[in-house]
Each structure stands twice: as C-alpha cells, then as structure tokens.
GUVOLUM-889581 format. One record per residue: residue in one letter; y, z, x negated of N, C-alpha, C in turn; residue number from 1. Coordinates in steps of 0.001 Angstrom, whole numbers, plus 500000, padded with zeros to 6 digits. Example, Ala and Ser with C-alpha at 12.3 -4.5 7.8 and 13.67 -1.06 7.14 Angstrom:
['a',[494310,507800,486810],[495500,507800,487700],[496700,507800,486800],1],
['s',[497750,507080,487150],[498940,507140,486330],[500030,507870,487100],2],
***
This chain:
['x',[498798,500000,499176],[500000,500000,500000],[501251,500000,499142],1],
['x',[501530,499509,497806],[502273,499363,497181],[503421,498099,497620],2],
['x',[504760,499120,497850],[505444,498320,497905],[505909,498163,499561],3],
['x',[504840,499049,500386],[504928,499082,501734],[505148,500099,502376],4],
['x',[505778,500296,503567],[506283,501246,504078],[505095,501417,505088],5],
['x',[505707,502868,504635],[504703,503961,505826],[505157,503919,507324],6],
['x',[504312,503335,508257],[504437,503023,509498],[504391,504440,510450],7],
['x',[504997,505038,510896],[504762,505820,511693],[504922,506256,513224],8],
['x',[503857,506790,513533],[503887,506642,515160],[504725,507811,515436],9],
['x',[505596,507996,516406],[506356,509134,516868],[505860,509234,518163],10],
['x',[505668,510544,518482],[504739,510807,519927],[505930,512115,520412],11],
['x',[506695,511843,521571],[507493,512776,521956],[509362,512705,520798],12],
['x',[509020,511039,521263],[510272,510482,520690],[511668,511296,521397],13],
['x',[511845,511183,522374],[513090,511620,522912],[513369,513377,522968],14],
['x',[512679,513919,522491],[512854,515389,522321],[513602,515916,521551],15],
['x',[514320,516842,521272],[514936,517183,519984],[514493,517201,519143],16],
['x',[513311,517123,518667],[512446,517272,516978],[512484,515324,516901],17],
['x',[511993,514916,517932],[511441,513246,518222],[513052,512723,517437],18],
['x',[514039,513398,518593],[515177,512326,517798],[516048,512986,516358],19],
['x',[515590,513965,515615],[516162,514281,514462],[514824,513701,513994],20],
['x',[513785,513247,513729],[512764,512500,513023],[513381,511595,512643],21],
['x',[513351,510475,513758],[513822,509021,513972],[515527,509129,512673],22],
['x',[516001,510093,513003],[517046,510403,512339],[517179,510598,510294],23],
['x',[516227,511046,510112],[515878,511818,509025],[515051,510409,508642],24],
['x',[514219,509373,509109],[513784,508385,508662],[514879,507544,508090],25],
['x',[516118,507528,509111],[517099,506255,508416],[517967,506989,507309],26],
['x',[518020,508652,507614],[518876,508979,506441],[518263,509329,505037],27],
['x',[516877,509435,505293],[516223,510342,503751],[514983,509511,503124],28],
['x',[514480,508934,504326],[513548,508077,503729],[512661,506923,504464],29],
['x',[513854,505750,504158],[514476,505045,504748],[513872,503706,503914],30],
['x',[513220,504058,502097],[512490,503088,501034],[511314,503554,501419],31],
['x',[510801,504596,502572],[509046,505027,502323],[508356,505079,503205],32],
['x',[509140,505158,504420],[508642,505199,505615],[509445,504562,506996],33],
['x',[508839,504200,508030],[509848,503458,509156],[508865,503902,510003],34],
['x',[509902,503450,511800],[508926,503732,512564],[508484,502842,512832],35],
['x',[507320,502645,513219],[506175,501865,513678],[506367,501722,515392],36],
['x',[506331,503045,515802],[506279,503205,517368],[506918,504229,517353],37],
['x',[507300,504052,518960],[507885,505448,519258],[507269,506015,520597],38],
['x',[506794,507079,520851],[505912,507637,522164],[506913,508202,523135],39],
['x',[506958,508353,524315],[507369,509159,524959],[507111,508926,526325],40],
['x',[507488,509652,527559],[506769,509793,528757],[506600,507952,529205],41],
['x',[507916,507534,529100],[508102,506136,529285],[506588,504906,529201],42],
['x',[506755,505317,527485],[505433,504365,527739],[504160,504580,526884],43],
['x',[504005,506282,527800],[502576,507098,526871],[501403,506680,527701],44],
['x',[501521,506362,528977],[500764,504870,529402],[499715,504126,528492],45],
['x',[500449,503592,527875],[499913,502490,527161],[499584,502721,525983],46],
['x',[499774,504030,525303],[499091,504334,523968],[498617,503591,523179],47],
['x',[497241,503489,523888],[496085,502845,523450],[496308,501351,522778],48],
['x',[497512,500339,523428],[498429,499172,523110],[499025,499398,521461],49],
['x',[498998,500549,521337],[500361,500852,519841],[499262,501239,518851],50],
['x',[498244,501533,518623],[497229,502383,517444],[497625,500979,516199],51],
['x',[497630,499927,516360],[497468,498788,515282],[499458,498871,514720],52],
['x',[500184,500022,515398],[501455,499974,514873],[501606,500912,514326],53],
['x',[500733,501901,514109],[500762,502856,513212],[500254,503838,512122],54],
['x',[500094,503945,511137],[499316,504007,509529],[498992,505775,510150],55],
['x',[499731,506420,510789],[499912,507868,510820],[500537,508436,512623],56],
['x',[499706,509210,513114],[500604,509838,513924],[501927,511015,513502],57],
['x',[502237,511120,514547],[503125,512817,514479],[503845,512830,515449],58],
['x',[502842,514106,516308],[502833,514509,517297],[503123,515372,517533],59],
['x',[505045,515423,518520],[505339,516783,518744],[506128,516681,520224],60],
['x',[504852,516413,521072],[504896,516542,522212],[504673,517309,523145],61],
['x',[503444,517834,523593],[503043,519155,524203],[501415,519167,523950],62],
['x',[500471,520220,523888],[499348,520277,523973],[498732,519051,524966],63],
['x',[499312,519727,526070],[498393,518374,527370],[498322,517214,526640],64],
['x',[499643,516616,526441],[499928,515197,526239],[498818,515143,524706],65],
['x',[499162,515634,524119],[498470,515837,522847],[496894,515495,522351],66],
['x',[496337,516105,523507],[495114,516463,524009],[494577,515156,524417],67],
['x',[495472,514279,525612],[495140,513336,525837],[494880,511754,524883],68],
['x',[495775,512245,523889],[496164,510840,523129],[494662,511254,521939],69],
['x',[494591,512333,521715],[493705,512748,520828],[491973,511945,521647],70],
['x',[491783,512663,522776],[490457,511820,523381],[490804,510366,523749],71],
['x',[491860,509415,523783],[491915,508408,523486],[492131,507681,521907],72],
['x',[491944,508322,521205],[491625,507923,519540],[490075,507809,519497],73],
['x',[489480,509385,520247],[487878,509202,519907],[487461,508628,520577],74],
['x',[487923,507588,521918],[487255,506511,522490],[487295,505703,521763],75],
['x',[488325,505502,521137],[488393,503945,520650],[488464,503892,519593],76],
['x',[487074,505318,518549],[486473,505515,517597],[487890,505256,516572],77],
['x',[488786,505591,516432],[490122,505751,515816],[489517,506909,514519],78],
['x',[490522,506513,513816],[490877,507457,511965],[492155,507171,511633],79],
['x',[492721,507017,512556],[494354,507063,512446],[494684,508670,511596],80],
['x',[495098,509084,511023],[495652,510598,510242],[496622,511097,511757],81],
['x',[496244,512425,511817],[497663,512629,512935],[498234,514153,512581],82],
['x',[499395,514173,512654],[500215,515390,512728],[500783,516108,513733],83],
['x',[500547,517422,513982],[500832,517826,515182],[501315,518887,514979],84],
['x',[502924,518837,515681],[503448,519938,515779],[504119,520914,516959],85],
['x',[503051,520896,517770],[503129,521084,519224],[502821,522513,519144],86],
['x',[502973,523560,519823],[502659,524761,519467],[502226,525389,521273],87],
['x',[501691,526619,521630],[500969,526606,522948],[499663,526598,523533],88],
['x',[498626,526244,522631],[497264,525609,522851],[496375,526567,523371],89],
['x',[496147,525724,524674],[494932,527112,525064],[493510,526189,523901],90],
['x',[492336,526915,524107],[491045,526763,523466],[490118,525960,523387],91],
['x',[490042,525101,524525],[489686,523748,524912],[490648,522962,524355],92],
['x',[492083,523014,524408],[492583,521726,524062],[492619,522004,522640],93],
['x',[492257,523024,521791],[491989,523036,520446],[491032,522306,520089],94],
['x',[489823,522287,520733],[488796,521747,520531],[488221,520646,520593],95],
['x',[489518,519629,521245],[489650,518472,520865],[490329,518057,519662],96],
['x',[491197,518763,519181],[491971,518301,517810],[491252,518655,517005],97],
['x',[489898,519976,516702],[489148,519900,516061],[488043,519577,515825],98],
['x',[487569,518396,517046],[486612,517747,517246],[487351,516090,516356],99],
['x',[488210,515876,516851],[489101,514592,516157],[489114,514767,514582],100],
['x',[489140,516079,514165],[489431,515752,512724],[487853,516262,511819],101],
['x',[487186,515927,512677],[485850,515695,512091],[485774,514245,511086],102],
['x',[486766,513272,511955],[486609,511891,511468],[488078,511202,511102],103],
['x',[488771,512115,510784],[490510,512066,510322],[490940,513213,509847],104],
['x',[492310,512903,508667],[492653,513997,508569],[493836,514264,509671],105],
['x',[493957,515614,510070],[494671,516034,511279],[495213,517327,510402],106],
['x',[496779,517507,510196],[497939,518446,510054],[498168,519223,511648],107],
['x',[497779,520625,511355],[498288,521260,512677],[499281,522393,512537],108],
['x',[500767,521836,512373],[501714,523242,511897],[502140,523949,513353],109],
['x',[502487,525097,513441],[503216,525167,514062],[505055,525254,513778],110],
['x',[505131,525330,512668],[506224,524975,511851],[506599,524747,510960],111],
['x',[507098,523003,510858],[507515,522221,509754],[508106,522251,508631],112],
['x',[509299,523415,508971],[510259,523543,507812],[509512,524045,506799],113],
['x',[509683,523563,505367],[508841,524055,503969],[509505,525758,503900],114],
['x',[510852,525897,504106],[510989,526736,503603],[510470,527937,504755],115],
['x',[510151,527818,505899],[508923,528766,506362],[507859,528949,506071],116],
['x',[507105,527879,505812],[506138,527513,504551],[506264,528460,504032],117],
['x',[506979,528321,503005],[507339,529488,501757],[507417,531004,502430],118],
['x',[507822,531338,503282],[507966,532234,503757],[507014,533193,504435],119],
['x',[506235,531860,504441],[504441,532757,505632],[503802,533318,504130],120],
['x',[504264,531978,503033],[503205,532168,501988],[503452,533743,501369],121],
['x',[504570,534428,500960],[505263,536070,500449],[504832,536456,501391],122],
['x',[504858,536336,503365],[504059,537528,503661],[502981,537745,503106],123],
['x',[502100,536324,503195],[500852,536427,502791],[500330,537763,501560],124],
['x',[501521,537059,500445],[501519,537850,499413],[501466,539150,499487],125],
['x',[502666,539610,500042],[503090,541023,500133],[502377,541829,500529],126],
['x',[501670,541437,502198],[501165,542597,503000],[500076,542929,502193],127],
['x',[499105,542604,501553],[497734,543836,501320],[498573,545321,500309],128],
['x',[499796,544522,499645],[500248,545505,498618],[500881,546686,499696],129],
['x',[501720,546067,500918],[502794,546985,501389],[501799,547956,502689],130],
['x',[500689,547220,502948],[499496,547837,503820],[498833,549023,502886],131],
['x',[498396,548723,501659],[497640,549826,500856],[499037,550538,500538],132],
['x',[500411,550909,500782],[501264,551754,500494],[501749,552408,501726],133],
['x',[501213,551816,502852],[501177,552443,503941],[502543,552470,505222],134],
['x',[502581,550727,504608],[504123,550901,505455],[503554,550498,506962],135],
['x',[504141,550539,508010],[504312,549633,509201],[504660,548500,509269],136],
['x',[504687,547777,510265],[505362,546171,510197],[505840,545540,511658],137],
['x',[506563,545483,511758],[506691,544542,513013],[507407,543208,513205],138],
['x',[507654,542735,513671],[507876,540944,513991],[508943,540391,514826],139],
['x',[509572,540056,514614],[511211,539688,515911],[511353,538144,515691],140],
['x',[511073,537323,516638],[511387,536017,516406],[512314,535800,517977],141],
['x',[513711,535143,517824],[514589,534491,518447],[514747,533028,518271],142],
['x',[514209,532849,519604],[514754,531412,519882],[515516,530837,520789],143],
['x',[515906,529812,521319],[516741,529026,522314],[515947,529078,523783],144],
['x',[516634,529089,524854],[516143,529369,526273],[515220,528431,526536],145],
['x',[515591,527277,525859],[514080,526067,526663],[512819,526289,526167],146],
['x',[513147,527204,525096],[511625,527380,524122],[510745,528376,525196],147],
['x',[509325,527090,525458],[508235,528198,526462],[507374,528993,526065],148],
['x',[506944,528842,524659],[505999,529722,524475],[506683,531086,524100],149],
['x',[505937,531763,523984],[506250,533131,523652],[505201,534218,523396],150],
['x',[504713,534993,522197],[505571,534438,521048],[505229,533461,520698],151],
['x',[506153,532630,519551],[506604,531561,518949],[504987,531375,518129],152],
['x',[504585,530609,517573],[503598,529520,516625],[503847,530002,515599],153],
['x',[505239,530252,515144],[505448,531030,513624],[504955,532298,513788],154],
['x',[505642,532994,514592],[505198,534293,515016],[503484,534753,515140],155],
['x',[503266,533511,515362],[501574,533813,515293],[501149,533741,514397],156],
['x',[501534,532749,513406],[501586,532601,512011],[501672,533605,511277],157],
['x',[502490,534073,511888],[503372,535588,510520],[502448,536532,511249],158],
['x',[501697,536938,511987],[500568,537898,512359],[499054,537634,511780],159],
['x',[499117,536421,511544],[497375,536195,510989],[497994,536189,509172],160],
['x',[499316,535993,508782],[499245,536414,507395],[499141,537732,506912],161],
['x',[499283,539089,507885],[499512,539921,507981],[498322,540454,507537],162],
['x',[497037,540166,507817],[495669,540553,507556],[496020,542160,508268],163],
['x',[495184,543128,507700],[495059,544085,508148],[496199,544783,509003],164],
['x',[497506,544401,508326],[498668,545134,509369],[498755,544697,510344],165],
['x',[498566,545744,511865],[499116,545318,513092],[500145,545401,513346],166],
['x',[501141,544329,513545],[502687,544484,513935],[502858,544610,515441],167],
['x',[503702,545499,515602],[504536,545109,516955],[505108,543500,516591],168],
['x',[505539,542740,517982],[505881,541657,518260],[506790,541340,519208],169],
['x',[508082,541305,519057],[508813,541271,520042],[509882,539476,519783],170],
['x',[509889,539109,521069],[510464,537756,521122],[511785,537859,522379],171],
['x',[512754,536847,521588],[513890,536942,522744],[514645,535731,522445],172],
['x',[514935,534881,523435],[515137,534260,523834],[516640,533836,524351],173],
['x',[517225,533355,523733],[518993,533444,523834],[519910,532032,523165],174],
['x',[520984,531754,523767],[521312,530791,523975],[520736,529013,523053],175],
['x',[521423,528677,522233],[520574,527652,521554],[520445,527944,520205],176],
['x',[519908,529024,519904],[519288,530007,518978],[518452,528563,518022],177],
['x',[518047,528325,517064],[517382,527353,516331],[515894,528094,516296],178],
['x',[516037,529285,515586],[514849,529658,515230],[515059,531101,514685],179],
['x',[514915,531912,514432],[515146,533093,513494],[513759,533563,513063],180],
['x',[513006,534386,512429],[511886,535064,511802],[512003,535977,511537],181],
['x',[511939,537427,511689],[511989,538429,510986],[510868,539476,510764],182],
['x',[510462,539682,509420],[509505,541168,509353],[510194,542088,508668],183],
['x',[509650,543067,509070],[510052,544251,508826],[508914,545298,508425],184],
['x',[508973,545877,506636],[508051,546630,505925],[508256,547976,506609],185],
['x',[508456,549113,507188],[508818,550377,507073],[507717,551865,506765],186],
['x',[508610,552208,505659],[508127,553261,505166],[508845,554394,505093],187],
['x',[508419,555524,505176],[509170,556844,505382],[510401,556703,504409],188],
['x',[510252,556118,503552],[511146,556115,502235],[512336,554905,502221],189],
['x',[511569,553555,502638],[512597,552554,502876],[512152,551678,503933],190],
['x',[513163,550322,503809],[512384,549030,504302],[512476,547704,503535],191],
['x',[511669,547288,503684],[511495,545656,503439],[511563,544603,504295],192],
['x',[512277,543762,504152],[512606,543005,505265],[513003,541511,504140],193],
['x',[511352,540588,505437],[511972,539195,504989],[512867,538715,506004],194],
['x',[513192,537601,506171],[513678,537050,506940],[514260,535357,506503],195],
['x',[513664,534672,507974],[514246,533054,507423],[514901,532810,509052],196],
['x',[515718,532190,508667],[516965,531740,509659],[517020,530218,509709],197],
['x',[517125,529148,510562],[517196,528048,510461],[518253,527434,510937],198],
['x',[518999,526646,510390],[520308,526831,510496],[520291,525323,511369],199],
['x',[519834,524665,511012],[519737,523231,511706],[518153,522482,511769],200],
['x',[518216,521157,512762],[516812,521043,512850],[516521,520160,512149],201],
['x',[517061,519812,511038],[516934,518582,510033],[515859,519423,509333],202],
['x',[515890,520340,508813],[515033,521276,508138],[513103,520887,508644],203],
['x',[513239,521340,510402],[511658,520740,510827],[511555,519253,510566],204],
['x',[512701,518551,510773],[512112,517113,510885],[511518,516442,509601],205],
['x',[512159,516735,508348],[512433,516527,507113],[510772,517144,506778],206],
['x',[510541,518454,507203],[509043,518643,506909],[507812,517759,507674],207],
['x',[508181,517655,509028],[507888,516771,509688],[507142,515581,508939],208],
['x',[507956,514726,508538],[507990,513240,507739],[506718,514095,506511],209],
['x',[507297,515050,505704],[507028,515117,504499],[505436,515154,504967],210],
['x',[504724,516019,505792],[503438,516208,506332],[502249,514810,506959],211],
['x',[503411,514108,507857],[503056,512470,507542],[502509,512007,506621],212],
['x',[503428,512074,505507],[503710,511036,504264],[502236,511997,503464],213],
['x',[502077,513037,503558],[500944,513841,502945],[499896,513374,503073],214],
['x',[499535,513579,504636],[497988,513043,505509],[497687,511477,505266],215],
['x',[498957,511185,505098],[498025,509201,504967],[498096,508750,503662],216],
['x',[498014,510286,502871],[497657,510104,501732],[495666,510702,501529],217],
['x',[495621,511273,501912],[494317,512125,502592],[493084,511446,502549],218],
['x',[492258,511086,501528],[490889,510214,501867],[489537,511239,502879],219],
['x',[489817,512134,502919],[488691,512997,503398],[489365,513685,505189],220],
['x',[488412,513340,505684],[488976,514132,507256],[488871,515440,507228],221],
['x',[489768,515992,508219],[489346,517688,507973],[490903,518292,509057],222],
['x',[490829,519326,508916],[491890,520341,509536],[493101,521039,508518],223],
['x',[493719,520401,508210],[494768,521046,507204],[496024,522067,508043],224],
['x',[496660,522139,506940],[497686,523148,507521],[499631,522593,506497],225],
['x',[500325,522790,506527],[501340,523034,506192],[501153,523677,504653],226],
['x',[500470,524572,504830],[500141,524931,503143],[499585,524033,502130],227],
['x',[498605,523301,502819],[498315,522313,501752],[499379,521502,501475],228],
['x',[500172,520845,502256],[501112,519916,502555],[502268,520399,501226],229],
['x',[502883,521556,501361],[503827,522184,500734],[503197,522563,499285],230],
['x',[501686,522992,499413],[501392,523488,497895],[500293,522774,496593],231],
['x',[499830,521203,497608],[499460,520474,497360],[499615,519023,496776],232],
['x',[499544,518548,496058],[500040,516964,495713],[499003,516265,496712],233],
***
C-alpha cells in the first residue's frame, strides 16, 4: 500500500466524534488517510453496498447499530479491521464483536484520547502500591447532558485498572462538560489525586484515526484495546 491512502469507513458520520473525524482527516492527516465512506442513519441501509470502499472501519455509533453492521460483515464472511468506539454494551451485543474478531482485527476503546490512555496506564501503575499502603479510592467522572451511559466507559475503565481497590463511583452530568476523570488516593495522612480533563474533542478524534491507522496495520485477528494502539508500533 505504498504510496496509498488509507481508506476509511466512518460509521456514525454526523455525530460529534463522526464530524471532528472527518475534520481531523483534512487537517492532520490528510497524506495518510481519506474517507472512503461515510455511515450514518441516512444510508446505514445499504452498508453492505460500501465494504469494497473501505480498508478499515471506525465505529462510533451506538452498540445496536454496531451490532448490526458487525453480523453483516460475518455474513458476507468480511476481514475488514474495525474500530469501535461506542461505549454501553449489554453482553450479547459483546458477543458479536467478539465473535467478529475471531477473523479481524477489532479495536474496542471506550476512549480515544492517548492521553487517557496514558492515564488508565499510572492508575494501572499506582494502585497495587497505593492498595498495599492502604489508601481508599473513589472515581468522579463529568460529562455533558446528552451523554447516556452512566457511568462513563472510562469510568469503567478506571475501575478494572484499579484491581483490588473498590472505588466509590459517582457520575454527573452537566452542561456541555467534554469529559473530566478523576481519582482520588485517600489516606489518613494525605491524598493522591490523578486527574485528566479534556479540553476539546479533537483530542478523541485524533486518537480515533491514530487506532484506524494501527488495526490496518494488524496481520493477525484478535480483540485489542487502546493500549496496544498507544504502546505498540
């Protein structure tokens, strides 16, 4: 593929992540990648019409929709790479994205930005040290009113890095909030406190692309994550 641009399918084009993508393609990488297609309610119909327009999905539409485009790949025995950054999933519709990446590689973040990335990765770090010293922990993620899940995909994130510490978890929901993250170490003595703030959504989209541009690099199918993406060549 030298010399050729990375075709990419956009699934949940008109959304706010869909149109800072489309955005972040003409401003950042614009020599490496283009869109191929663009998805959205309009003409998710016809899916099945667009697979020969695109090298890569990335999908940040909703579980349902998600779900659906996914069992129309394994009809039509598809190895398209897909990225998904849909967050929400009940257990069945997991089990189609991890039935799909039996025979593709499939990225499932629930959040794009690297530098959350970085950020799950120090909890990771931290907690067995700040757990064997016996602190507490709890979790505050703020987001914008349209946001439905609750808690947040990061937030779930930042609880399974946690390993042994059980955090309280509290979520709130307030005007067009981007994103906020916060943990909190507490110990009789002090606190520790990370925290990542997202100031704009160029940040997800920009990881977005970068997670793309990763997977259709990918010779082996499987279930990746954002960590490989960020800590991986």
């Amino acid at each position: 593929m030298a010399n050729k641009k990375l075709r990419l399918g956009l699934i949940g084009a008109k959304g706010r992540l869909g149109v800072a993508v489309a955005e972040m393609l003409k401003q950042e990488f614009a020599g490496r990648v283009t869109l191929g297609v663009a998805i959205d309610k309009d003409n998710a119909a016809s899916f099945s019409k667009h697979l020969d327009k695109a090298d890569v999905f990335l999908d940040i539409s909703s579980p349902q929709a998600a779900e659906q485009f996914i069992v129309e790949l394994q009809k039509r025995k598809a190895r398209v790479p897909y990225v998904i950054g849909c967050t929400g999933w009940t257990s069945s519709q997991l089990k189609a994205v991890h039935s799909y990446a039996k025979h593709a590689p499939v990225v499932l973040a629930p959040n794009f930005a690297p530098g959350v990335n970085l950020f799950l990765g120090l909890i990771e770090q931290a907690a067995p040290l700040l757990a064997k010293w016996g602190y507490d922990v709890s979790v505050h993620e703020t987001h914008h009113t349209k946001k439905l899940d609750s808690p947040s995909g990061t937030a779930k994130a930042i609880v399974e890095r946690l390993g042994t510490l059980k955090p309280q978890v509290h979520s709130t929901r307030a005007g067009d909030i981007i994103g906020t993250h916060e943990v909190r170490f507490v110990s009789s003595h002090d606190i520790v406190t990370l925290t990542h703030e997202a100031l704009d959504r160029s940040i997800f989209a920009r990881g977005a692309v970068m997670a793309a541009e990763w997977a259709s690099r990918q010779t082996s199918p499987g279930m990746y994550s954002m960590k490989e993406v960020i800590f991986t060549e």
